[in-house]
LODRENSE-280972 format. One record per residue (C-alpha): residue in one letter; x, y, z. Coordinates in steps of 0.2 Angstrom, whole numbers, plus 5000, padded with zeros to 4 digits. Layout:
N
REC	type	X	Y	Z
REC	A	X	Y	Z
...
This chain:
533
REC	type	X	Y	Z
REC	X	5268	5102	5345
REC	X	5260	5088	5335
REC	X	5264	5092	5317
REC	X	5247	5095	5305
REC	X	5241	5078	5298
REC	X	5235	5077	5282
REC	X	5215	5073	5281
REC	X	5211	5059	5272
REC	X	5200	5063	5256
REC	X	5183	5055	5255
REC	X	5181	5041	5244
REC	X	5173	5046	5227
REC	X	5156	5041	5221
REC	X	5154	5034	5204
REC	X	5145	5049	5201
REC	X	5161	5058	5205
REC	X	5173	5047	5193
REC	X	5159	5048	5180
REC	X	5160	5068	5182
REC	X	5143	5073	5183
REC	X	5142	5091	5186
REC	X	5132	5106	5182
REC	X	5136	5117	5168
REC	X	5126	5133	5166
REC	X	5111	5122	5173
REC	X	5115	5106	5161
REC	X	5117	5090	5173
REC	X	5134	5081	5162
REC	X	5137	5063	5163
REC	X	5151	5057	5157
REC	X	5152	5039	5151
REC	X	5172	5029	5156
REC	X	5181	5021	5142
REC	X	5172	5004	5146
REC	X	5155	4998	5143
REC	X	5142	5009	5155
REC	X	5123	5008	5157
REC	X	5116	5023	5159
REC	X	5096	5022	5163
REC	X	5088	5041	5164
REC	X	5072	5040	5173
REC	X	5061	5054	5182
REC	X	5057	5054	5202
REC	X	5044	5055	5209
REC	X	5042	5073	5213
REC	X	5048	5074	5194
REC	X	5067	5077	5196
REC	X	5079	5071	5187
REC	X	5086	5051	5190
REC	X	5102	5044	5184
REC	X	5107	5029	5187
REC	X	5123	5024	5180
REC	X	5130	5007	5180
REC	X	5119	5004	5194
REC	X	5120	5016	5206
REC	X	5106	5028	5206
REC	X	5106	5048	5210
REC	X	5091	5058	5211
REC	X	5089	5077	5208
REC	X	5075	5089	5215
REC	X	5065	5096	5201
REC	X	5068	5113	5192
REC	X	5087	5110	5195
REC	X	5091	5108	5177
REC	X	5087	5115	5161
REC	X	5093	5100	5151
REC	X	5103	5083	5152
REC	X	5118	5080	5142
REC	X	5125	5062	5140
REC	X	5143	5059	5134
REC	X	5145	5037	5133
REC	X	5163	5041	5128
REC	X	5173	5025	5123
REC	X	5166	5006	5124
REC	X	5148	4999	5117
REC	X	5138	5007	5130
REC	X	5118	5008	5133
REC	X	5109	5021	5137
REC	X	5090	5020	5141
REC	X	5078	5035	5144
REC	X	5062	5030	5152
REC	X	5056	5046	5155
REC	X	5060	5065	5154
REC	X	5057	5080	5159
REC	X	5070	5091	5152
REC	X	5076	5089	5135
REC	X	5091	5076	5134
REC	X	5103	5076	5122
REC	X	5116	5059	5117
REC	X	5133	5059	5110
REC	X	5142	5043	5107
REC	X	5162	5045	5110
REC	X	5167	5028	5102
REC	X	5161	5010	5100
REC	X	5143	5006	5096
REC	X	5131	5011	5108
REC	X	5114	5005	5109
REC	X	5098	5019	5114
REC	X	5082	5016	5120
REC	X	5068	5029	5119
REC	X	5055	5026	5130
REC	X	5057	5009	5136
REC	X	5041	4999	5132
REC	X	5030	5018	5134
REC	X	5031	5035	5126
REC	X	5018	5044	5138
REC	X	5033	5046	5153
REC	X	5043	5055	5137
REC	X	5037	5073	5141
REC	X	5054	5082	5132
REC	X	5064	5080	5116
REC	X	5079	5070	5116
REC	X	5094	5071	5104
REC	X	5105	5056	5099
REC	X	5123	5061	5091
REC	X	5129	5078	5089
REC	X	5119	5083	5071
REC	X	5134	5093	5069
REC	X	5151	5087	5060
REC	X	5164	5083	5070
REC	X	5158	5079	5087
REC	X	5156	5061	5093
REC	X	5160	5045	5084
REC	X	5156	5028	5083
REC	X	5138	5020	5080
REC	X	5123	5021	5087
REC	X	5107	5012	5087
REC	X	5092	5018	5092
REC	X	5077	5012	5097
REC	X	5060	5025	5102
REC	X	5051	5010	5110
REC	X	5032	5011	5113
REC	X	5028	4994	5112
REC	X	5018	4991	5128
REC	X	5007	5008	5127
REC	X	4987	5003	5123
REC	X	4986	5021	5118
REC	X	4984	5024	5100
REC	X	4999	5036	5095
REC	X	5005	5045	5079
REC	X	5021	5045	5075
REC	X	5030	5056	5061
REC	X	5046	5052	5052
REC	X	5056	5067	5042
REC	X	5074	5069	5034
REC	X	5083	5085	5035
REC	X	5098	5092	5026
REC	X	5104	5107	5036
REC	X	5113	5121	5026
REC	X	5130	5120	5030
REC	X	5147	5110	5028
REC	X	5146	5109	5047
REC	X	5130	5103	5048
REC	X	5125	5082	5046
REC	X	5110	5076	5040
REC	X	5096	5070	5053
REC	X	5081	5063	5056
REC	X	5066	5065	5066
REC	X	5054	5056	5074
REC	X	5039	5065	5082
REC	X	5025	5057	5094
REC	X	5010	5059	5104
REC	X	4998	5048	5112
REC	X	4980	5050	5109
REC	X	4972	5067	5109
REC	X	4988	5073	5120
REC	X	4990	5087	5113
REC	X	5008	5087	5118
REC	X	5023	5079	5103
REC	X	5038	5077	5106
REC	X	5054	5070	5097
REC	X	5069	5064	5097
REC	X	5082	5067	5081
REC	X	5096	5058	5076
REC	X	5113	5060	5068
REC	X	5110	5050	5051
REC	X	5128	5049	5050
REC	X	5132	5042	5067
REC	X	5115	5031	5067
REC	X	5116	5013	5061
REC	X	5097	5009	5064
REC	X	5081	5016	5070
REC	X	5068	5004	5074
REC	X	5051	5014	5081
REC	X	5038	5002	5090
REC	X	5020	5005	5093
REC	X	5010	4995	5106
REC	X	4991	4989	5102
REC	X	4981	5003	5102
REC	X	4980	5006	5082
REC	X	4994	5019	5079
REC	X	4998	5031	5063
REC	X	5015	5033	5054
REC	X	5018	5045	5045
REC	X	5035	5042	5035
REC	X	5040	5061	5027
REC	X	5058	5057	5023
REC	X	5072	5046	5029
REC	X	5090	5051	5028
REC	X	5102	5041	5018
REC	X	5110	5031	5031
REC	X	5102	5021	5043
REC	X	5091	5007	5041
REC	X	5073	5010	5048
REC	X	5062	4997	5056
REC	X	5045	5001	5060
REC	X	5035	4987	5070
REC	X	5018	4995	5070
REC	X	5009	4982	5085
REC	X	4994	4975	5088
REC	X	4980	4987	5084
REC	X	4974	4991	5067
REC	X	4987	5003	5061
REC	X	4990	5014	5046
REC	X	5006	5019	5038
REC	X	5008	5032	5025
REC	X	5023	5036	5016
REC	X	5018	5053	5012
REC	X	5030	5059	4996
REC	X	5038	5042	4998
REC	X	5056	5050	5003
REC	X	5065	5032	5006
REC	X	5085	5037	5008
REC	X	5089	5020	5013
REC	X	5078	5002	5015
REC	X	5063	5006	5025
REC	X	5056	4988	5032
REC	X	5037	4991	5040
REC	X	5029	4974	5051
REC	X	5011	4975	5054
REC	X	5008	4963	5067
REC	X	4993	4956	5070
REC	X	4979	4969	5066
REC	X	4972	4977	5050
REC	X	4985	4986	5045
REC	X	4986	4997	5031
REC	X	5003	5004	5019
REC	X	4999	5021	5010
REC	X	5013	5028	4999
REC	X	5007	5046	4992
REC	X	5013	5046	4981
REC	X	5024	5030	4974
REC	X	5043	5038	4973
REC	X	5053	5038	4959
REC	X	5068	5045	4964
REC	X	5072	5027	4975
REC	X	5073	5018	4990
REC	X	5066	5001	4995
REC	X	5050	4997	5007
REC	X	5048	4981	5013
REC	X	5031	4976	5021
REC	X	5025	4962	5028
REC	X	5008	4962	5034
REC	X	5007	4951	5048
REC	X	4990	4944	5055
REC	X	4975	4952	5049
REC	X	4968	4960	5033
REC	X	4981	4971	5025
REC	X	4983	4982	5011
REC	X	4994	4991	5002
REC	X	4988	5008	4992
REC	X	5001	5016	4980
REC	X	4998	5034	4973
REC	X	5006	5038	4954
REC	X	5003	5056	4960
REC	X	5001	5067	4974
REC	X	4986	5066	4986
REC	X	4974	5080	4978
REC	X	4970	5096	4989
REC	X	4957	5098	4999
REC	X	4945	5109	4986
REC	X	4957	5107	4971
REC	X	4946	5102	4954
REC	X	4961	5094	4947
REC	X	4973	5081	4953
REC	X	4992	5084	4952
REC	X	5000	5078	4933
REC	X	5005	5060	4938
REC	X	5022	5053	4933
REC	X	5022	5049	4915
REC	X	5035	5034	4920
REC	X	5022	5018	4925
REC	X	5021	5008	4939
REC	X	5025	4991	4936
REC	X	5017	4978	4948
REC	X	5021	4960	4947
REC	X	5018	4945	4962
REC	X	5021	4954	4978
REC	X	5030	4969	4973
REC	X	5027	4987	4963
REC	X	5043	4998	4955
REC	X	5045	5012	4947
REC	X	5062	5020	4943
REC	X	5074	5014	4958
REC	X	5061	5014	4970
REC	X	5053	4996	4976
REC	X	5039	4990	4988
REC	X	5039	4972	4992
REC	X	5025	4966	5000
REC	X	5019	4951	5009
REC	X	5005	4943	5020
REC	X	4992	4957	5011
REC	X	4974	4955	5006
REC	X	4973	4969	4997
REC	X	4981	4979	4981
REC	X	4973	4999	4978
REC	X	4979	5007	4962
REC	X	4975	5028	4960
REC	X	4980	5040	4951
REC	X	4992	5035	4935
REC	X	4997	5024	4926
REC	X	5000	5003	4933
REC	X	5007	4991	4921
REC	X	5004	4972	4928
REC	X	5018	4963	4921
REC	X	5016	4946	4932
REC	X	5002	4936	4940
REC	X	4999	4949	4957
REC	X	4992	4932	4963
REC	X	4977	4929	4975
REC	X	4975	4947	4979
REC	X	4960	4959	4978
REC	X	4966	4971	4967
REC	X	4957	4989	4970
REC	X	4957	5000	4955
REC	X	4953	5020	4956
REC	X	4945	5028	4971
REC	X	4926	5029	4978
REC	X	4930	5048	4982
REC	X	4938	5052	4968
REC	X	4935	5048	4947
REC	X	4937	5060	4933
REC	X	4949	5071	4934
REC	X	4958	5060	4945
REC	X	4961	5046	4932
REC	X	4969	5030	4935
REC	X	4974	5015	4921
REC	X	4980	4996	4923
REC	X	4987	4986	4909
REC	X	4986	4969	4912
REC	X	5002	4960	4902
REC	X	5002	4945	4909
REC	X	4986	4932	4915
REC	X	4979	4936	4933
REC	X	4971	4924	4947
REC	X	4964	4937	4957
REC	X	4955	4936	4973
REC	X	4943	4949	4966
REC	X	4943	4966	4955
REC	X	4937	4981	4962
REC	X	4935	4994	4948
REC	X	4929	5010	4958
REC	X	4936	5023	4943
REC	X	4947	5022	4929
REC	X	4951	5005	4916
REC	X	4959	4989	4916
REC	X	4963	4983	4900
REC	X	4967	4966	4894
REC	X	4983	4968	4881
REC	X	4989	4953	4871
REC	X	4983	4936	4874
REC	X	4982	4939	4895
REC	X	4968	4933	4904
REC	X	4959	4936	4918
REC	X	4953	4926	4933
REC	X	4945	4933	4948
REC	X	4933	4926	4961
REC	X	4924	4941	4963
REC	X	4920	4957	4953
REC	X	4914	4973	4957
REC	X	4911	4990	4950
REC	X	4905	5007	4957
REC	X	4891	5015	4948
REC	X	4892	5036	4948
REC	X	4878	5044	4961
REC	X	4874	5054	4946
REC	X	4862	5043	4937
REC	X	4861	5044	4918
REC	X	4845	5040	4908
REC	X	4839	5035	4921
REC	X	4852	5022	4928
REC	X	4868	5026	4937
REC	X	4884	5019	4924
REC	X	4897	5012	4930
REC	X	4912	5024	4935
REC	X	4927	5016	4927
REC	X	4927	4999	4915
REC	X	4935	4981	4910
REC	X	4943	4981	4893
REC	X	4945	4963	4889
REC	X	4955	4968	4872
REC	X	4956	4950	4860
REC	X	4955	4941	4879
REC	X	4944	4934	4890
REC	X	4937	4937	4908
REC	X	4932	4921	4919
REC	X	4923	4926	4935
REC	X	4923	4910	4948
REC	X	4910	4912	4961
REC	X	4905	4900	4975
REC	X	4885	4904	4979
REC	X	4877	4916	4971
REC	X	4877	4916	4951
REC	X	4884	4935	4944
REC	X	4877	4932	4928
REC	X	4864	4945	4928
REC	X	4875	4956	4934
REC	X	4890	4953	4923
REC	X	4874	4955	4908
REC	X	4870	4971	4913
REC	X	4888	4979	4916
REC	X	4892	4972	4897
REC	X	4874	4981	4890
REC	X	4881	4997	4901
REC	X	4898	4998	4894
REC	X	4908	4993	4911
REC	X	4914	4977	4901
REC	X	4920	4981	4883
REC	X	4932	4977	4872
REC	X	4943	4990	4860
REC	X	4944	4980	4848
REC	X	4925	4977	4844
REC	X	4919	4982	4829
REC	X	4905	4980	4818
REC	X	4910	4959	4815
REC	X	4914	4957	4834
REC	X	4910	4962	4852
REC	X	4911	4953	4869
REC	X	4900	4938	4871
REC	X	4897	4930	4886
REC	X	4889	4915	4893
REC	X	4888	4903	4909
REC	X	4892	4887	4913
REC	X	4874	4885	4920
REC	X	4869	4885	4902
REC	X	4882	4870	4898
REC	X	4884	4878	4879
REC	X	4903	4882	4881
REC	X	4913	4868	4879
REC	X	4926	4866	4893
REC	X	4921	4880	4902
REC	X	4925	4876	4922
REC	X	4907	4873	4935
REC	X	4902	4890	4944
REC	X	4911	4901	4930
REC	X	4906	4917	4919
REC	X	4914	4921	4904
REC	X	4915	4937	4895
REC	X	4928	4935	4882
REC	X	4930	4944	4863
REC	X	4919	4936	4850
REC	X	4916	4936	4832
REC	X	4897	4941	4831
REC	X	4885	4924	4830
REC	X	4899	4914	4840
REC	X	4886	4907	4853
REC	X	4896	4894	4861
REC	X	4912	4906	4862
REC	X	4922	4893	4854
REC	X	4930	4907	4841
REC	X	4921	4899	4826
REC	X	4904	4902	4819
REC	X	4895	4887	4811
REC	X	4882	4878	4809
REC	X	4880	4875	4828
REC	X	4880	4893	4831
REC	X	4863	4893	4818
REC	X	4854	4880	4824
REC	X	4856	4889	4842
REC	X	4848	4906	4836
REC	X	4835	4896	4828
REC	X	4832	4887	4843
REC	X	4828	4904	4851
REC	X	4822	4915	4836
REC	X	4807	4924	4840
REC	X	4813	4925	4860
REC	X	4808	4946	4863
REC	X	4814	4945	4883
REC	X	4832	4943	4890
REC	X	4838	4934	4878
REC	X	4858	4932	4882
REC	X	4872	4928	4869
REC	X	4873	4912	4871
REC	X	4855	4910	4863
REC	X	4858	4921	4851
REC	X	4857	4940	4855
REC	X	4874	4949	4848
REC	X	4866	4967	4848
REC	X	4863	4968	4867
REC	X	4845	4972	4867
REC	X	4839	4956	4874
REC	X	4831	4950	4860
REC	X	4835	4935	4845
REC	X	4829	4941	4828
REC	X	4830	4946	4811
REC	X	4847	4958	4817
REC	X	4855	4944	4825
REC	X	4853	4931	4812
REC	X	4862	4942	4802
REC	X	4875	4946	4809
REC	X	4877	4928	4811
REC	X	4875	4927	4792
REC	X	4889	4940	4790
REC	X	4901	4930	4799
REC	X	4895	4913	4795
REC	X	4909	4902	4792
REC	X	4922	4914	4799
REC	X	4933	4908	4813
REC	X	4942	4922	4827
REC	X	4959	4929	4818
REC	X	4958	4919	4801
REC	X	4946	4921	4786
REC	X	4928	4915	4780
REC	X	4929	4896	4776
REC	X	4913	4895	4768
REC	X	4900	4907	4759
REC	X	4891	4918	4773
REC	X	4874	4915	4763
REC	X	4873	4899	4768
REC	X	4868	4908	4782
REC	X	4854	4917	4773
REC	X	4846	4901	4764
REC	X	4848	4895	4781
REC	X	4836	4908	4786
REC	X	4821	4900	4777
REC	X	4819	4886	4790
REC	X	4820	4896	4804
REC	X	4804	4901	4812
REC	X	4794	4915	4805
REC	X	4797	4930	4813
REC	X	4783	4936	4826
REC	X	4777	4954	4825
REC	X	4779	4965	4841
C-alpha cells in the first residue's frame, strides 16, 4: 500500500504574492515592500487591466465596482491610463509618484482618489500628476480646496475635468497632507482652468499647453505657491478677485500674447446694478509683479496688464506693458482707480473706465494711448468713459506713423486728459514736436503736461517768447492749439488768451511773478487789432 504523497502546490503568480483579490466586488492590489509599477488600464471589451511590475491581468467587465490600490512600502509608481470604475490610491510608505491619465484624459471615464482623505491611513508622499498633455481636445479643468468637518477628516483637493462638450466630468482628489505636488497638464486644444482653492500643502503646477488658454483664479484661494506656464498660445491669467488673505502665483507667459487681469473685487452678478464693495487695502503693482496683503502674483513673458474694480497703486515702472484700465462692459458703478507713484514706459494705456492719475513729479511714457468713449452720446458726442489725470506731470505719447495730435487735442477739450490741479492760472497745455516749439522735446512725440496759462512752448515759464507767439497767431478764429496760443480750449487766439497770458506774464511753474504782468498788457498795443467775427 503506497502511502499518500503530498501534491506539490502550484507556483504562485505575482498577482498571488501581490494579493489581489475581491472584496465585496473591490479588485485589491497590494503593492510589496519594494519599489512596484502598477499600470491600471481598461481592455478592450472595457474590463478591468492591471499590470503590475510587468505582468499583465485582465478582468471581464462588470466584475468590479471599484479598484483599490495599496503601494505599501518603497517609492513606487502607479499610472492610471484609463478607467472604468472609480479607483482609489493609498500610499503605505516612501514616495510614490501618480500619473493620471497618461498623456490623455478622455480614456478617464471614473473618479480616482489619491491618499486616504482621512487621518490616519497611509503615509508617505505622493506626487501626482492628471496628465492631459497630448489631448487636441479643448478641456476644462476645476481646482477646489476642502476642509471636511472633523478631527478625522484631512484636508483635500480636487481636480475636475471634461473634454469638450462631453458632458461627462470626472475627478480625481487628493490628500493635501499626504500630497507633495500636483502638476495638471493640458494638451493643445485651448483649455480652461478654473483655480477655486488650493489646500495648504502641496505645490501646484499647472502647464496649461499649446492652445490659447484661460486661467482664472476665481476667489483667488492660493493655500500654498501656485505656478501656471502658458506655453506657447495666447494665454490669459484671471484672478477674481485679487486675494488678500495670501498665497503666491507665479505665471509665466510663454509664446504668444498673454495677459494677466486682476479683480479688487468680486466679478459682479449677472443683473446686479452694483458691483461688490472692493477691498479698501490697494493693489500695489510694480515691474512684473501685483500684491496686496500676503498675497503675490509674479508675472513674466506678458503683453498685457488689465486693472478693474478698486483701487491700483503703481509704485515702480510696470515696464513695456500695455496696461489695461477699467472694463469695456462695465464703468460706473463698477469704478476702478490707478495711482501712478513712479514714471512709466508703457507699451500703451488703455483707459476703458475709471482714472489714472499722475501723483508727484511721475511721468508718463506710452507708445500708444486709447480711451473708450460711452455709447451714450452727450451733446451730441460720446465722452470718454474714464480720464488721465496728469496732476503737476506730464504725459509723452511716442508714436511711429500716424501723428495722435488731433486726437490727444480733442480728448484734452472733452475732459479725458485733465489735471486736478488746474485752476484759473493753469491747465494742461500740449503741443508736438511736429510744431518744433518745444525745446528738447524727442521726434514723433506728443506732450500733454501741466502748464501755467500762456506757457506756449511748455518750458514752465511765461515770457516774452511766449507773447510774441500769441501775437504771431492773434486773430487765428480755427483750431488754433496751445502752442499758438489758445489756453481756454475753444480753438481760437484772442483777446481771452492774451490775458491770460497777461495774468501770468513773468510767472514761472512753482515760483513767483519775476516781472510786472502789465507788461503783458502794454505788450498788447503792438499786437494786431482784433478781427470781428
Amino acid at each position: 500500500m503506497r502511502s499518500p504523497s503530498k501534491s506539490r502546490r502550484p507556483a504562485r503568480s505575482l498577482l498571488e504574492v501581490l494579493e489581489t483579490r475581491v472584496l465585496f466586488n473591490t479588485l485589491v492590489v497590494n503593492g510589496t515592500p519594494d519599489a512596484d509599477m502598477i499600470v491600471l488600464a481598461v481592455t478592450d471589451n472595457g474590463g478591468v487591466k492591471v499590470t503590475l511590475n510587468g505582468t499583465t491581468t485582465s478582468y471581464q467587465p462588470d466584475q468590479w465596482t471599484n479598484v483599490a490600490v495599496n503601494t505599501n512600502a518603497g517609492d513606487d509608481s502607479v499610472t492610471v491610463e484609463a478607467s472604468v470604475v472609480p479607483i482609489a490610491i493609498v500610499n503605505g510608505g516612501g514616495k510614490d509618484v501618480v500619473n493620471v491619465g497618461h498623456g490623455s484624459l478622455g480614456k478617464i471615464a471614473a473618479d480616482v482618489t489619491v491618499g486616504s482623505l482621512r487621518a490616519g491611513t497611509g503615509s508617505g508622499e505622493i506626487d501626482l500628476t492628471v496628465d492631459g498633455s497630448n489631448d487636441t481636445t479643448a478641456a476644462q479643468f476645476t481646482v477646489s480646496a476642502a476642509n471636511p468637518v472633523g478631527p478625522a477628516d484631512n484636508p483635500f483637493g480636487t481636480i475636475a475635468f471634461r473634454l469638450g462638450n462631453n458632458a461627462n466630468q470626472h475627478s480625481v482628489e487628493f490628500d493635501a497632507t499626504q500630497t507633495s505636488s500636483v502638476t495638471i497638464a493640458g494638451g493643445s486644444g485651448g483649455n480652461g482652468f478654473a483655480i477655486q482653492g488650493i489646500p495648504a500643502g502641496p505645490s501646484v503646477a499647472v502647464m496649461t499647453g499649446a492652445g490659447d488658454d484661460a486661467i482664472g483664479l476665481l476667489q483667488s484661494a492660493v493655500g500654498n505657491t501656485l505656478t501656471i506656464n502658458g506655453g506657447a498660445g495666447d494665454d490669459t491669467l484671471t484672478a477674481a478677485p485679487f486675494n488678500a488673505a495670501g498665497g503666491n502665483v507665479v505665471f509665466d507667459g510663454g509664446d504668444g500674447n498673454n495677459s494677466v487681469v486682476l479683480f479688487g473685487a468680486l466679478l459682479p452678478v449677472a443683473g446686479a446694478t452694483s458691483a461688490p464693495a472692493p477691498g479698501a487695502d490697494a493693489i500695489t503693482l510694480t515691474t512684473g509683479q501685483a500684491k496686496r496683503g500676503d498675497a503675490t502674483i509674479s508675472y513674466t513673458h506678458t503683453q498685457t496688464l488689465q486693472v478693474e474694480e478698486g483701487t491700483f497703486e503703481a509704485n515702480g515702472d510696470l515696464g513695456n506693458i500695455k496696461l489695461v484700465v477699467g472694463s469695456a462692459f462695465f464703468a460706473v458703478p463698477f469704478p476702478v482707480s490707478v495711482d501712478v507713484n513712479a514714471n512709466q514706459t508703457l507699451s500703451a494705456l488703455d483707459i476703458e473706465s475709471g482714472v489714472v492719475t499722475l501723483n508727484g513729479s511721475a511721468t508718463l511714457r506710452t507708445d500708444s494711448l486709447a480711451f473708450t468713449v460711452s455709447a451714450l452720446p452727450i451733446g451730441g458726442i460720446n465722452p470718454p468713459r474714464g480720464h488721465l489725470d496728469v496732476g503737476s506731470s506730464r504725459l509723452d505719447v511716442h508714436y511711429a506713423d500716424t501723428d495722435p495730435f488731433a486726437q490727444i487735442r480733442t480728448w484734452i477739450f472733452q475732459g479725458a486728459i485733465v489735471s486736478g490741479k488746474s485752476d484759473g492760472s493753469h491747465n494742461v497745455g500740449y503741443a508736438d514736436s511736429a510744431d518744433g516749439v518745444v525745446h528738447g522735446l524727442a521726434n514723433h512725440t506728443v506732450l500733454a503736461q501741466f502748464a501755467l496759462d500762456g506757457d506756449t512752448n511748455l518750458d514752465n515759464n511765461v515770457n516774452f517768447d511766449d507773447l510774441l507767439r500769441l501775437a504771431q497767431n492773434y486773430g487765428k478764429h480755427e483750431n488754433a492749439n496751445w502752442d499758438q496760443g489758445d489756453f481756454n480750449y475753444d480753438g481760437q487766439v484772442d483777446f481771452q488768451d492774451l490775458l491770460k497770458l497777461a495774468q501770468n506774464y513773468g510767472k514761472s511753474l512753482g515760483g513767483s511773478q519775476t516781472t510786472a504782468g502789465a507788461l503783458a498788457v502794454v505788450a498788447a498795443d503792438t499786437l494786431p487789432p482784433r478781427k470781428r467775427r
